[in-house]
N, C-alpha and C positions, 0 to 999 in steps of 0.2 A: 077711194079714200085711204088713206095714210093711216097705220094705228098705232106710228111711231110717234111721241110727241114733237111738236114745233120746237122747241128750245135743244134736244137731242143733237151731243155734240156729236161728227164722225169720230167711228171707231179709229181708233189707231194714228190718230194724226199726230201725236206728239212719239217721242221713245223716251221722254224721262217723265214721270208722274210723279206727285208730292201726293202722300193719302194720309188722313187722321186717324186715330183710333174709334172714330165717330162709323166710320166708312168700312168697318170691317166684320167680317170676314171679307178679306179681298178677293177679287175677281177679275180678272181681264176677256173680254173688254168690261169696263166699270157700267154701272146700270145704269148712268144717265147717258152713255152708247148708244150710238143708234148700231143694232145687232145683225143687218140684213146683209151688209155688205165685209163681215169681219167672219174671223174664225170662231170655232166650237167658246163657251163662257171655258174658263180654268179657275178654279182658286187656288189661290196662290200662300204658301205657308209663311208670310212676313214675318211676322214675330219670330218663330221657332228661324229661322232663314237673319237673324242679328237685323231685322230692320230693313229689309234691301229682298226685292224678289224680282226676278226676269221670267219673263212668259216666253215658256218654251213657242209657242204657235209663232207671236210675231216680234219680239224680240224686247218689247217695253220694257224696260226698269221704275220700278215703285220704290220710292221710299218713305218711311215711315218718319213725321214728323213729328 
């Protein structure tokens, strides 16, 4: 059995993310990630960072909406 949810999107499949202030502290990969097949979680300083963070591990850019 699986103890990832069903809906769990894969890690890393996009390189530009849109995230709210709902959704944070940021993290990559983000918690509705499925974690199994991606790198170590990071959080990510968006705010202090003007709005805009890149995840050293795999390269994603978030910005802040």
């Amino acid at each position: 059995m699986s103890s990832q949810p069903v809906s769990a999107q894969p890690a890393n499949a996009q390189s530009r993310y849109e995230v709210t202030r709902a959704q944070l502290p940021l993290s990559c990969p983000l918690p509705e990630m499925a974690l199994w097949n991606s790198h170590p979680r990071v959080y990510l300083p968006i705010e202090e960072d003007g709005g805009e963070s890149q995840c050293p591990y795999c390269g994603a850019v978030f910005v802040l909406k």
